[in-house]
N, C-alpha and C positions, 0 to 999 in steps of 0.2 A: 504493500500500500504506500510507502513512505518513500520506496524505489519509483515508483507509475508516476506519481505528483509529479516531480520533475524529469521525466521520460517524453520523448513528443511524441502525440499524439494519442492515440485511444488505449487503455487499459483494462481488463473486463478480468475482473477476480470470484470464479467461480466456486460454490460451496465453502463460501467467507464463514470463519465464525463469528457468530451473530453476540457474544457477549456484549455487556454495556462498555467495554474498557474500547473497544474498538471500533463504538459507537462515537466514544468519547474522542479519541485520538481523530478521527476524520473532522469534526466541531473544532479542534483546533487546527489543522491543517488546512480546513476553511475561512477560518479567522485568520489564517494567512495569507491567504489570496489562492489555494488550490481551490479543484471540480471533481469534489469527491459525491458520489450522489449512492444513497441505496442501502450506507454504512447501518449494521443493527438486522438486516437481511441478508439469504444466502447468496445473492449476486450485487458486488462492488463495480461502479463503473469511474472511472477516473482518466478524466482529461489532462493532458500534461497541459503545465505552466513552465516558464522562463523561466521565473523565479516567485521566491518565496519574501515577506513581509513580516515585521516584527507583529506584536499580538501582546494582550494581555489576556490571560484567562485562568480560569481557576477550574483546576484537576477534580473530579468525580470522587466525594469519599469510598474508599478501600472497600466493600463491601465483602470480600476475603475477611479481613482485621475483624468487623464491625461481627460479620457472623461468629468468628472465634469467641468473640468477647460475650456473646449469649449462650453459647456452647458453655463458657467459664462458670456465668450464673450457673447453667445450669446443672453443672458438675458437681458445682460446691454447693448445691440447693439454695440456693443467695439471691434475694432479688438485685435488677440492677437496670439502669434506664441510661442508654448510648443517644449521644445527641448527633446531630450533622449525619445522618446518614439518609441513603433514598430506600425506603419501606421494599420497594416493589423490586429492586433491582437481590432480597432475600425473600421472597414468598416462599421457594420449594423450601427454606429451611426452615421459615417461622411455620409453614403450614408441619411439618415434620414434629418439631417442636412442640407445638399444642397435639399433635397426634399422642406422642411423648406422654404429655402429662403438666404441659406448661403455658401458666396461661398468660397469653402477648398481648398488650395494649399495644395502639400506633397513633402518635399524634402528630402529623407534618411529618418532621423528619426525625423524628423521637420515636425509639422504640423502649419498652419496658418490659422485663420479663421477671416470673414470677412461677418459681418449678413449685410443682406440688408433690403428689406419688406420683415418680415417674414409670414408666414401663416400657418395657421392649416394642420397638418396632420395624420396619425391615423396610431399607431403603437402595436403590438403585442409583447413583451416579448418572447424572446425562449434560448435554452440552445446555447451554442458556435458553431456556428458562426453568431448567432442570434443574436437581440437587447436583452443585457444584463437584467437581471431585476434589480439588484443593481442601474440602472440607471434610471428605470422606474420612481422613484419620481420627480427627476430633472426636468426630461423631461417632464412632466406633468406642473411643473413651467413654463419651460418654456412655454410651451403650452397656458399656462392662457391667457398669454401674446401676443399668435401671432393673427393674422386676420385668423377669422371665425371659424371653426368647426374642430375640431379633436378627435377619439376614441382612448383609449386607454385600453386593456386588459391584462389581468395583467396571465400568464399560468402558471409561477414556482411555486410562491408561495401563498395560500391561507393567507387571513389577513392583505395585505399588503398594506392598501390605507387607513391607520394612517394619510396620511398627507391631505387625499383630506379636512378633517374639518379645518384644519390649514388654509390651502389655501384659503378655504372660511370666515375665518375669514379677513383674507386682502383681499377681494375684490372681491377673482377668482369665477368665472361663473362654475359651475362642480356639473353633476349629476352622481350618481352610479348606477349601474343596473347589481347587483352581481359581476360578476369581472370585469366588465367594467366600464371603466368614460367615461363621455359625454363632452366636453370640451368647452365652447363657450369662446373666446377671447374676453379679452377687454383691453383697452387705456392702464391702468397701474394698477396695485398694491396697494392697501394704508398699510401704517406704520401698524403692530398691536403685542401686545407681543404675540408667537405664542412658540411651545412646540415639542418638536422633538420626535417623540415615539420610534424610532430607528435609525439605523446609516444612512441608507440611506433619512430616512425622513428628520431629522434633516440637514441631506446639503441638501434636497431641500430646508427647510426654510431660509438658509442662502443666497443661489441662489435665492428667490424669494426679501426676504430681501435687496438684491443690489439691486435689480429692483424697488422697491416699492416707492412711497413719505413718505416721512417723517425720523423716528429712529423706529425700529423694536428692541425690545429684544428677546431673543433667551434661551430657557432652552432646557434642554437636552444636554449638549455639554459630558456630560461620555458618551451617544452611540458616539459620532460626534468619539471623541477622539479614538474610536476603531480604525477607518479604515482609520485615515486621521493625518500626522504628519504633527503642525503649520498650519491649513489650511488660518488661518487667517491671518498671515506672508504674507504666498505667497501670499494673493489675496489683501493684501495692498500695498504690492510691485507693485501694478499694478495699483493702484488708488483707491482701497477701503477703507473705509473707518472702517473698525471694532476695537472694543474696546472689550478684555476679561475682567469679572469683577473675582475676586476669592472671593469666598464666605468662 
C-alpha cells in the first residue's frame, strides 16, 4: 500500500486485510495528498502521486492494548473502565467477554468491565471483524481460569500456542489437538518462572501472572516491549503489583 502511493499509475490490492489499522494508515496517507480508495474492504485501489505532503493526525487507539487490558480485569476479577478507545473496533471480544460471564458497559469511547462467575467458552480466531488472534493467548489465560470447559482454535496463524506449555507450567488444565486447545478450568494459577516466546504470548504470561498465587518471573519482555509501551506502568497504576529487573 505505502509502495503503490508513490508508484505511477494504477495499483489494485486484492484480498487486502480489512483491519481498522489499515483502514487507519490509508486516512493518513490521504491527509497527505495520496488516492487510496476502498481501504477497510477486500479490494485497495491506489493511484500513484509524485509526491507526498506533510499532515497532522492522530493515530487510532491500540485496540490490541485496550483488549489486553479487559482480558486483565478480567483475570484478576477486578472491575476497570479504559478511556480513549473505539467500542466497535472490540465487539468479537467484548461480545466473548459477556458470553464469559462479564458484564460490559460502553459509553463513547469508555468501556467498563465488571467479571462476575466467569465460565468456559470456546472461541475461534478470525480476520476483522472477528476474534483477533493477537488476543488468542490472553484469552486462553484467561480461560484456565474460568469454570468448566472451553475450545479454542487458533485459524491465522500456524505455530502459535508457544504459550499453552507456559500455562501448564503454572497450573493450567490445557490439551492441544493441532490447532486447537482443550481448556479445562481450574481454582487459580500457581506462581512459576515462565518464558514469553513472542509478543502476544509473553502478555499472556503477565495476564496469567496477576492471577496466579505466589511471584511469577517473566522473561521475554524484548517480544512484550514490541507491541506494548510501559505495560507495566499502566497495570500498577491499577493495583498491580510488577517489578522490571534490567539485566
Amino acid at each position: 500500500l505505502m509502495a503503490a502511493v508513490l508508484a505511477e499509475g494504477k495499483t489494485i490490492i486484492e484480498n487486502a486485510a480489512q483491519e481498522p489499522e489499515v483502514q487507519d494508515l490509508a486516512n493518513l496517507l490521504n491527509s497527505m495528498g495520496a488516492k487510496v480508495k476502498g481501504a477497510g474492504g477486500a479490494k485497495i485501489t491506489i493511484e500513484g502521486v509524485k509526491s507526498l505532503g506533510g499532515s497532522n493526525y492522530t493515530v487510532m487507539p491500540d485496540r490490541i492494548e485496550a483488549g489486553t487490558f479487559l482480558i486483565a480485569a478480567a483475570i484478576t476479577r477486578s472491575s476497570l473502565t479504559i478511556t480513549s478507545v473505539i467500542p466497535e473496533h472490540l465487539n468479537a471480544v467484548i461480545q466473548k467477554l459477556r458470553d464469559a460471564g462479564c458484564k460490559i458497559t460502553i459509553d463513547n469511547q469508555q468501556i467498563t468491565i465488571n467479571p462476575i462467575l466467569l465460565k468456559g467458552v470456546d472461541m475461534t480466531t478470525q480476520p476483522f471483524p472477528g476474534f483477533p488472534t493477537d488476543l488468542q493467548a490472553p484469552f486462553m489465560a484467561l480461560m484456565s481460569t474460568a469454570e468448566g470447559t472451553s475450545i479454542i482454535t487458533e485459524k491465522i496463524y500456524e505455530n502459535r500456542m508457544q504459550h499453552v506449555s507456559e500455562l501448564q507450567r503454572m497450573g493450567a488444565s490445557i490439551r492441544i489437538q493441532g490447532n486447537t486447545a482443550v481448556i479445562e478450568g481450574i481454582p487459580e494459577l500457581s506462581a512459576a518462572p515462565v518464558l514469553g516466546g513472542d509478543l502476544r504470548s509473553t502478555a499472556a504470561m503477565v495476564l496469567a501472572s496477576l492471577a496466579a498465587k505466589g511471584t511469577s518471573k517473566i522473561e521475554g519482555l524484548n517480544h512484550l516491549d514490541r507491541g506494548y509501551e510501559g505495560l507495566e506502568e499502566k497495570l500498577n497504576k491499577v493495583g498491580a503489583n510488577i517489578i522490571r529487573y534490567k539485566l
